[in-house]
N, C-alpha and C positions, 0 to 999 in steps of 0.2 A: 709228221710232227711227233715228236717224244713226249711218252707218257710224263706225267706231271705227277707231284704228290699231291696231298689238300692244302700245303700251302703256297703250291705253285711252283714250287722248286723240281729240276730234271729228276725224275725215278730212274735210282739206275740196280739194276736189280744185282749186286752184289757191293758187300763192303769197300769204301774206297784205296781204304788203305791196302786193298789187295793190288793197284794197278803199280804202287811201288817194287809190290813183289814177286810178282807175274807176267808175261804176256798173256792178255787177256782175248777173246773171243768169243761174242756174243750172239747166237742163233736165235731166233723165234720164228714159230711158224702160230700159222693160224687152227682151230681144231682139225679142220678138215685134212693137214696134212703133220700133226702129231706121231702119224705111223713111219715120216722119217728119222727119229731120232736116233733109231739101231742103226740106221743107216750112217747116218751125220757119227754118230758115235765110233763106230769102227772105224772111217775114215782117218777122223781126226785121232785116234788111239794109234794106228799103224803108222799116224805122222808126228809122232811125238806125244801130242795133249793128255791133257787128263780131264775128265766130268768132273765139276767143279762142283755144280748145284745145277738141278731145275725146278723151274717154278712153276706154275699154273694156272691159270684163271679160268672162266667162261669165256675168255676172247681170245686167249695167249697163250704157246705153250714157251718158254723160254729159257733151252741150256745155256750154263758159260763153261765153256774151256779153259784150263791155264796150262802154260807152260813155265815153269821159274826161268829166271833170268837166268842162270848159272845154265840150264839146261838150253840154250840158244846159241846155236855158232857163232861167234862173230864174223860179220861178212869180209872184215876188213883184215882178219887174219890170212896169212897164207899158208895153207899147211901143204 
C-alpha cells in the first residue's frame, strides 16, 4: 500500500510537476539495506539518470532519479 499524507491523499515524494518534465524513477529501500544507494546510484548514472533527491525517514530510505524528456531516445525513431 502507498504511503498517505494526513489527509489521506497518495505521498509521493517529489514535486509533481516534475513528471511533465522528466522520466521519473523511484527507489526505496528499507534501513537495513540503505548501503545500496552507491550502488543504485552508479548504475543508474552509467545509464543516463541523474540523483534527483533523497529522503529519509526511520522506516525509508528513498532516492528519485530523472531523466529529461529531451534526453530519452525515441523508440519509434530509426536511426
Amino acid at each position: 500500500m502507498a504511503d498517505q499524507d494526513r489527509l489521506g491523499r497518495e505521498w509521493v515524494p517529489y514535486p509533481k510537476d516534475w513528471e511533465s518534465q522528466a522520466e521519473l524513477r523511484v527507489l526505496r529501500a528499507k534501513p537495513g539495506e540503505w548501503d545500496k544507494l552507491p550502488t543504485w546510484r552508479a548504475d543508474m548514472t552509467r545509464k543516463g539518470w541523474q540523483l534527483l533527491r533523497v529522503h529519509s525517514d526511520s522506516n525509508e530510505l528513498v532516492a528519485i532519479f530523472g531523466k529529461t524528456r529531451r534526453a530519452i531516445p525515441s523508440r519509434n525513431r530509426k536511426e
